[in-house]
C-alpha positions as CSV (number, residue, x, y, z in Angstrom):
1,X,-53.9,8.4,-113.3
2,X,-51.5,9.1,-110.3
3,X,-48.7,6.8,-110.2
4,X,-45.4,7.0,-108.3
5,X,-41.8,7.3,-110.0
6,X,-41.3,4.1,-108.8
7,X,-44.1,2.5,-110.3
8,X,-43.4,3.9,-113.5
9,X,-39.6,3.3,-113.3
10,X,-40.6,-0.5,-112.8
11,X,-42.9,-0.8,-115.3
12,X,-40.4,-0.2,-118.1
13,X,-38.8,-3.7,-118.1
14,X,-42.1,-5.6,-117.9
15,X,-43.3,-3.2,-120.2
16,X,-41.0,-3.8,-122.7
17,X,-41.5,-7.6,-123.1
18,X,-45.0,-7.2,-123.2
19,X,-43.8,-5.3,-126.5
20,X,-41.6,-8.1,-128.1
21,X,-45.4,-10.2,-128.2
22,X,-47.8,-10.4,-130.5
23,X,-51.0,-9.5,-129.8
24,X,-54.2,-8.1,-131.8
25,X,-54.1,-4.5,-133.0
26,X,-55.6,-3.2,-130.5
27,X,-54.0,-4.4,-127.4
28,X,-50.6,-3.7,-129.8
29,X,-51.9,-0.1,-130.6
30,X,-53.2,0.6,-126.1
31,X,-49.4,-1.0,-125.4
32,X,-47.7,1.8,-127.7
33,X,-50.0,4.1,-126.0
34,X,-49.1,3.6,-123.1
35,X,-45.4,2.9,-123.7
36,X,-45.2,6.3,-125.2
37,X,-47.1,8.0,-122.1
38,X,-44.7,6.4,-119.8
39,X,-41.3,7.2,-121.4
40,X,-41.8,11.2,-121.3
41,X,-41.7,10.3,-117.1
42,X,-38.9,7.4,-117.7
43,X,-36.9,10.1,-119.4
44,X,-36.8,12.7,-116.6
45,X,-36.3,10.0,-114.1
46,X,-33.1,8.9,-115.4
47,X,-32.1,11.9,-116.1
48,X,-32.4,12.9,-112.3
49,X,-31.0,9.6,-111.8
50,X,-27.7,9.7,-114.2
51,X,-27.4,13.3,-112.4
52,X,-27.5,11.3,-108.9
53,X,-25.2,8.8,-109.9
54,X,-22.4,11.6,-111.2
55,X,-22.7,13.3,-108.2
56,X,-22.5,10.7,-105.3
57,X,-20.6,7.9,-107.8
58,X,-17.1,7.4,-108.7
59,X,-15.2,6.3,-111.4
60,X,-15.1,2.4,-111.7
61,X,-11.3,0.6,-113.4
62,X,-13.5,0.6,-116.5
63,X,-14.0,4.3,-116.4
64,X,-17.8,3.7,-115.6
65,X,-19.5,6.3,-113.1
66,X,-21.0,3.8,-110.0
67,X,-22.0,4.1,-106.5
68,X,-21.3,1.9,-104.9
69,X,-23.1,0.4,-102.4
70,X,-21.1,1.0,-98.5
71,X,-19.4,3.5,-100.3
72,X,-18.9,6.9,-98.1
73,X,-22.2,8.7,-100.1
74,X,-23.9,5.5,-101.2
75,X,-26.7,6.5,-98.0
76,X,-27.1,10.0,-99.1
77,X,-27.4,9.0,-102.9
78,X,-29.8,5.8,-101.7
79,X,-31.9,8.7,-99.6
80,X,-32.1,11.1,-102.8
81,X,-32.8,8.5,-105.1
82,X,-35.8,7.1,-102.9
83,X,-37.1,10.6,-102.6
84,X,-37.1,10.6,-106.6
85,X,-38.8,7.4,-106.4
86,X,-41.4,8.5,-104.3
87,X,-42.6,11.5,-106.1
88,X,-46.1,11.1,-107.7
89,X,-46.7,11.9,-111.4
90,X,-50.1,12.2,-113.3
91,X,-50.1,10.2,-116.3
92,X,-52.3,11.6,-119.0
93,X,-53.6,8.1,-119.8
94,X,-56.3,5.8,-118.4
95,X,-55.3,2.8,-119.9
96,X,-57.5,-0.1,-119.6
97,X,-55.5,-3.2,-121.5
98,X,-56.7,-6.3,-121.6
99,X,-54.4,-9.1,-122.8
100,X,-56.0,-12.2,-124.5
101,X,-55.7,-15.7,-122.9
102,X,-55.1,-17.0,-126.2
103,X,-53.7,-15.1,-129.3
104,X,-53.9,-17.9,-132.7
105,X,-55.4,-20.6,-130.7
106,X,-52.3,-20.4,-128.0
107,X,-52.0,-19.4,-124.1
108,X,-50.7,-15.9,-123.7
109,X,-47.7,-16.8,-122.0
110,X,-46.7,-14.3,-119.0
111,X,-44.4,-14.1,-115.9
112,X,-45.9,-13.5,-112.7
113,X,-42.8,-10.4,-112.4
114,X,-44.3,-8.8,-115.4
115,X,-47.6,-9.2,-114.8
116,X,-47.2,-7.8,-111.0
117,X,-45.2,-4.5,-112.3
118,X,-48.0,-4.2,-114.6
119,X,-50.8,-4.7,-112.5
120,X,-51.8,-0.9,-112.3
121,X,-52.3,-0.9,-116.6
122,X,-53.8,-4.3,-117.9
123,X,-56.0,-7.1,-117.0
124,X,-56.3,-10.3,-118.1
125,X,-59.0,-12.0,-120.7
126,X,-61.7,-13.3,-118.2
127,X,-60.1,-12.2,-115.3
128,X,-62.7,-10.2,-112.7
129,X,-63.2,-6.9,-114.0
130,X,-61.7,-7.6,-117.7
């Protein structure tokens, strides 16, 4: 599956509170799957990122490393950071997750934000294509 940085970068969030559910086994055990495929990319993007950041940032009063945005390098760290973004990766997954409507007789609760940054990796029970 070819995904951008970007996509992947987004996911994590989403991704992660997708993890803090329950869900049967096997939507648990596709979920870890996919997490773990994702993290080897999530890894070396914010490591490229943190590298970014040290070299176009400054040192905040709190002795934290920022750009700051309308700083002098802010545009050349925004322009290196989109290129970063925009590189494509090839995940070595195909997932295919389908989250229940109802897990013990409730409504699978999800926000519309997660499911969007998610949209490329699961479907919804009885949604078209599920």
């Amino acid at each position: 599956m070819k995904l951008t940085n970007r996509e992947v970068f987004e996911s994590r969030e989403p991704l992660q509170t997708l993890l803090t559910e329950k869900f049967p086994v096997k939507v648990s055990y596709a979920l870890a799957k996919l997490t773990g495929h994702l993290n080897v990319h999530l890894k070396a993007i914010e490591d490229v990122r943190g590298s970014l950041v040290r070299q176009y940032g400054s040192a905040s009063v709190l002795g934290q490393i920022t750009v700051v945005p309308g700083s002098a390098d802010y545009e050349e760290f925004a322009k290196k950071f989109n290129e970063l973004m925009a590189v494509e990766v090839e995940i070595d997954y195909e997932p295919h997750i389908v989250l229940p409507a109802q897990v013990g007789g409730k409504p699978v609760e999800v926000t519309p934000g997660v499911l969007l940054a998610l949209e490329k990796f699961i479907t919804i029970e009885g949604e078209r294509g599920a």
